[in-house]
N, C-alpha and C positions, 0 to 999 in steps of 0.2 A: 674902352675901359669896362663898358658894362658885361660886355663878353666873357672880360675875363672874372667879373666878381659871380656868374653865372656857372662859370666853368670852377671856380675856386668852394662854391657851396656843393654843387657836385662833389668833387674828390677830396672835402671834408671829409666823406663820411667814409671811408677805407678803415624825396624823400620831399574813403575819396568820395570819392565822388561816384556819378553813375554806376552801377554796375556791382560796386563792394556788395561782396555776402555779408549777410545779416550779422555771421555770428562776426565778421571783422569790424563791422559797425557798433556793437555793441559790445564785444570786449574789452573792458578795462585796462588803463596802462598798467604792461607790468617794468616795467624799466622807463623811466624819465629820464635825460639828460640834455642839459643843459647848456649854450652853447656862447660865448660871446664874443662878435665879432669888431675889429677895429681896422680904421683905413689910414694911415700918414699917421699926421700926431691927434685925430681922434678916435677915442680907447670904445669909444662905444655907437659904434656904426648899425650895431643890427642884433638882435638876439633870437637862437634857433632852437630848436627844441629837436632831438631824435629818440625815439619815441619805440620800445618793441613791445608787441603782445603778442601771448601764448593763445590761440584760437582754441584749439582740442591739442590732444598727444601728437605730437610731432609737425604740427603747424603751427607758424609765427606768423606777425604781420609787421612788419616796420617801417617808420612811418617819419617824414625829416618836414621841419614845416617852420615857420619865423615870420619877422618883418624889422625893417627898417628902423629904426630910434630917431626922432626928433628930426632934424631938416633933413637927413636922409632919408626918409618917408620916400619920397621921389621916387627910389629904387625898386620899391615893391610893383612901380608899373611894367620894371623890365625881370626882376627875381620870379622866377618859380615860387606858386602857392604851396604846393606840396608835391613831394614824391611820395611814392607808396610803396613797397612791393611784398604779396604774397609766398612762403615758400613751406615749403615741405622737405621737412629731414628724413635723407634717404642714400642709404651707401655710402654715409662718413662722410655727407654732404647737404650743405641746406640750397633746395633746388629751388629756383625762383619758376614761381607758376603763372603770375599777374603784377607786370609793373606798370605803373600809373605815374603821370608826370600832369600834373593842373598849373597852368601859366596863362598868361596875359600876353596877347599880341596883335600889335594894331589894331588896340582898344576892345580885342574881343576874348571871350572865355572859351580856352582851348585846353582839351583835356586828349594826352594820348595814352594809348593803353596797350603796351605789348603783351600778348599769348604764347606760353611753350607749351606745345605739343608734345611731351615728350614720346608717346606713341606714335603718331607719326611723323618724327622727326622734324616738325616743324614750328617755325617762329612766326609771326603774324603781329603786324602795326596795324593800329584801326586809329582814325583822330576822330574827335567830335569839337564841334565849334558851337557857342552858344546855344548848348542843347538841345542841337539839330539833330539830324542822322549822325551815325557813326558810317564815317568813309573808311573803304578797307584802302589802306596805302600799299603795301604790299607782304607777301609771304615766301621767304627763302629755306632752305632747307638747314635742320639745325643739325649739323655736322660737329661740330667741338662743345663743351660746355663752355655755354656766354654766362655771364652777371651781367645783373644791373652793379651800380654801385653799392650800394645798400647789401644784400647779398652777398656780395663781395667783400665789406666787411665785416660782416657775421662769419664768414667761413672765415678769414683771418683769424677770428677770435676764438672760434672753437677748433683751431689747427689743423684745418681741412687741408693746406697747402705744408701741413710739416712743420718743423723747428723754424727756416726762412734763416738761414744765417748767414751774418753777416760777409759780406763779399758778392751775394749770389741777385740773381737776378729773375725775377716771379714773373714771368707771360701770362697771361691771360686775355681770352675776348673779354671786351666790356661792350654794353651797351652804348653807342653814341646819336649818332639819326640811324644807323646799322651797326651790328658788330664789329667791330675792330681789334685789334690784340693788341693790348698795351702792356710796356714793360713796367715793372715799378722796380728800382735798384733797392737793395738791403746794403742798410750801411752797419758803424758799430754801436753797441750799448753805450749809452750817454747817462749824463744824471738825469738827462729828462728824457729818456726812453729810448727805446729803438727807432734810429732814423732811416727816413724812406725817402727815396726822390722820384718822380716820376720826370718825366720830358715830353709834352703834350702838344703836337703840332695841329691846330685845329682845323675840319678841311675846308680847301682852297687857301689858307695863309701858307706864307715862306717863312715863318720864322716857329720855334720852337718856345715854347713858355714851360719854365720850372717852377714846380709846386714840392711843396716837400710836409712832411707828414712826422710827428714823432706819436708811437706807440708805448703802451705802458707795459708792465708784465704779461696783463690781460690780452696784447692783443688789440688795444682800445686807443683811437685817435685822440690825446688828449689837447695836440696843438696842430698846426696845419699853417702854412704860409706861403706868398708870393708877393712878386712886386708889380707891381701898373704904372704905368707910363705918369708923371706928373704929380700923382699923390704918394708915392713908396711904395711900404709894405701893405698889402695887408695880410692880416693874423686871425684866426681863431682859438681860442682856446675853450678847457672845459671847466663849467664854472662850480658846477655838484660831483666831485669824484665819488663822495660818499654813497652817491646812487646806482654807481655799478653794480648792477645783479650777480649774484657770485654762484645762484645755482637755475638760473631760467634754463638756460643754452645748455645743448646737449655737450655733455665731459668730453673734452681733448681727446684724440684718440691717437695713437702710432698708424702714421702713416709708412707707405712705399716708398722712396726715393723714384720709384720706376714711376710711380703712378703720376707724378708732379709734374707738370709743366716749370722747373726749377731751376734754371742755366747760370754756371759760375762767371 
């Protein structure tokens, strides 16, 4: 179960430590939002925050981070402290430059940090554990454009991938321990937004887990759910809509049909 409320905070957001530049450390929130999660029949499991700043003209940083409510407290030993990721808007796209993931594991503070290269074409994992060295894990060649998550949904929201309509079906690499390409399906306009489903088979498991996503006009995850073995659903939803920033994020733009990775 805890896999999956790990994997379910992840693909909410369709989130430092060592290493952040100054000016990300010290940038101000410009965009707050708020986040609250529930598991079976309790409504208040955990409360998250996702968080973006404008660095300078054309750099963001955004930023997903929470904890646990009351005897779920527990949870935070096995949840992610924070995601992070760095990017840069460029070519009708915001390029993730530095993602950051801060977790707890077998009792020790583990921070990883992926590098794109976009110059040389390459990606690069480094871990560090209880502020030791930084171990380089490894560097593969970055061939297709990856997201992290985070990333991924900012380009959603400023239409990097198109209109996304209903029937069609959105590829993309994501970051997971390596890139992968996930599909996420487009469903139709609802009263509560544009539904999204992915299909997430984690690796080495045989079975497949659905998560599903509703988007609002924006672009913006305002709810997100799945179910776990023994306790139900769990849900997220969003608790400040009123904080949606309506002019941070670089304006919608018309995209290609050619240029999408967009399949009916």
């Amino acid at each position: 179960m805890i896999a999956r409320v790990v994997i379910f905070f992840l693909i909410m957001q369709l989130v430092l430590a060592t290493g952040a530049s100054a000016a990300a450390t010290s940038a101000a929130p410009t965009e707050d939002l708020q986040y609250q999660v529930g598991l079976g029949p309790w409504s208040d499991v955990a409360k998250v925050h996702l968080v973006l700043k404008k660095l300078k003209p054309g750099y963001y940083r955004a930023e997903f981070y929470g904890a646990a409510q009351g005897m779920w407290r527990v949870l935070n030993l096995f949840l992610p402290e924070l995601f992070a990721t760095e990017m840069v808007y460029r070519d009708g796209r915001l390029m993730p430059l530095v993602y950051r993931e801060k977790f707890m594991a077998h009792g020790k503070h583990v921070v990883k940090e992926y590098r794109f290269d976009y110059d040389k074409r390459l990606l690069t994992l480094k871990r560090q554990i209880d502020g030791g060295p930084w171990v380089k894990k490894w560097a593969i060649p970055l061939k297709e454009p990856v997201y992290d998550l985070l990333s991924l949904a900012y380009n959603v929201r400023i239409g990097a991938f198109g209109s996304l309509p209903g029937g069609s079906n959105l590829r993309v690499w994501v970051l997971s321990s390596k890139p992968r390409e996930m599909t996420f399906r487009i469903g139709p306009n609802t009263a509560a937004g544009r539904k999204v489903m992915l299909n997430y088979q984690a690796p080495g498991s045989d079975t497949q887990d659905q998560y599903f996503i509703y988007l609002n006009p924006q672009g913006l995850a305002t709810q997100a759910w799945t179910r776990v073995t023994f306790f139900g659903k769990l849900a997220g939803h969003l608790l400040n809509p009123g904080g949606i920033s309506k002019d941070l994020l670089p304006a919608p733009r018309a995209v290609s049909p050619v240029a999408l990775r967009v399949r009916p």
